[in-house]
C-alpha positions in Angstrom: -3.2 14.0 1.7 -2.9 10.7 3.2 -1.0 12.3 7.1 -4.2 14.5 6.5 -6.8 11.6 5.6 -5.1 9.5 9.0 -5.6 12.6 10.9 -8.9 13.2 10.2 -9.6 9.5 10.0 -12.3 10.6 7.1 -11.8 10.9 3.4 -9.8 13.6 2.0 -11.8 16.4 1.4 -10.1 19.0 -1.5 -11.9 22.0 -2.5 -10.7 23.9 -5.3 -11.0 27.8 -6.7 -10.3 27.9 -10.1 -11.0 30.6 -13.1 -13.6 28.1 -15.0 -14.9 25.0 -15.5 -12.7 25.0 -18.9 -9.7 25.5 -17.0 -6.8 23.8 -18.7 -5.3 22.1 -15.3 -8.4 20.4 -14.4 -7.1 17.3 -16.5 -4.0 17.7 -15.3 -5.1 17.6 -11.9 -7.7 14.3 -11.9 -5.2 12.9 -13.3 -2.4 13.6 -10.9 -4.7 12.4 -8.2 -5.3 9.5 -9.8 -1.6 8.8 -10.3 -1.7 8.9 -6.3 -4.4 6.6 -5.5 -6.8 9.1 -5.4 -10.5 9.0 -7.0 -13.4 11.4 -6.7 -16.0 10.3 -5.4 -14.3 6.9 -4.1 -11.1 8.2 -1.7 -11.8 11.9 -2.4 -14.3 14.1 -2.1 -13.6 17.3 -4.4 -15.8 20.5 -4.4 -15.1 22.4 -7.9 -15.9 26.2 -7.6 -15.4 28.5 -10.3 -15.0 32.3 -10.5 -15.5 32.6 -14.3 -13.4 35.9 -14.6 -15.3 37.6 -12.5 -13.0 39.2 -9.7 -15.5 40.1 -7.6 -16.5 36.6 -7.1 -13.5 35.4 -5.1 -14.2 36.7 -1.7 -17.6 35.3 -1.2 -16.3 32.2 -2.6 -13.1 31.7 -0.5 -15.9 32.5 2.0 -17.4 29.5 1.0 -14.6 27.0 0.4 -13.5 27.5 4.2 -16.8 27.4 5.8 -17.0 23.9 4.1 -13.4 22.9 6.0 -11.3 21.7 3.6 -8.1 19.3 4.0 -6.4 21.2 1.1 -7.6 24.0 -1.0 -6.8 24.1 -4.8 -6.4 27.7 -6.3 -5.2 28.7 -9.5 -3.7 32.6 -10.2 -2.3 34.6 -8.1 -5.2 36.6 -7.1 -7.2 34.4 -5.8 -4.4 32.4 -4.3 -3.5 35.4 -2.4 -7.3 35.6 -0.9 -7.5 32.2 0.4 -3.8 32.7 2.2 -5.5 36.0 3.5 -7.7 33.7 5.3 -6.2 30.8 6.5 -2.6 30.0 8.1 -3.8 26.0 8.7 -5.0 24.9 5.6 -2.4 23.8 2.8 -3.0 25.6 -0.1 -1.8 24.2 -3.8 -1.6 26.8 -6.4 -1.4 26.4 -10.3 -1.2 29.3 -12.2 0.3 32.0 -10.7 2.2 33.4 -13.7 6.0 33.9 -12.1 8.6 33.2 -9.0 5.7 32.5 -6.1 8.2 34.1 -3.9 8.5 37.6 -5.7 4.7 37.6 -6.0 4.1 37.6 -2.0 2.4 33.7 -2.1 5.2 31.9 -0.5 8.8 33.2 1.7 11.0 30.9 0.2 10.6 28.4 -2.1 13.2 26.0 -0.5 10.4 25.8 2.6 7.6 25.3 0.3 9.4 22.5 -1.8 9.8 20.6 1.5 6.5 21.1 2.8 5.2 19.5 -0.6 7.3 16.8 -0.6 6.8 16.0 3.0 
């Protein structure tokens, strides 16, 4: 986030689609940021959404999320994962979740290109 932060010459801004505001990774996830210098609401600006098991949520908020142009979008599961890569081919996407090989589910091509995008 920090070639994206220079880039934009603005704070990071990470918006996130997740199944509720229980969600078991959202510890995890503050957390990790923190680990990497990141705070919301200091050096991060983090817009939680939540689709609460209800499918038929997650178009009008993917909707949402990109209308609000984020630097990185946050989605956990494979369905709604697959709706925000149906609408952009810009905006890294992070996905927790997804319940198997990302590859055989259609979210990535190959993992090897993923792993180095992360890491670069």
């Amino acid at each position: 986030m920090d070639s994206i932060a220079q880039q934009h010459g603005t704070t990071p801004v990470l918006k996130s689609l997740l199944s509720s505001s229980t969600h078991r990774h959202i510890k995890t996830i503050k957390r990790a940021l923190v680990d990497q210098g990141y705070t919301e609401g200091k050096n991060l600006h983090v817009e939680w959404r939540f689709w609460e098991g209800k499918v038929e949520r997650i178009p009008g908020l993917v909707e949402e999320l990109m209308k609000l142009k984020p630097d990185v979008i946050l989605a956990s599961t494979a369905l709604p994962t697959r709706a925000v890569i149906r609408v952009t081919k810009s905006t890294p996407i992070v996905f927790v979740g997804v319940g198997g090989d990302p590859v055989a589910l259609g979210l990535i091509q190959r993992l090897a290109r993923a792993l180095a995008d992360a890491i670069a």
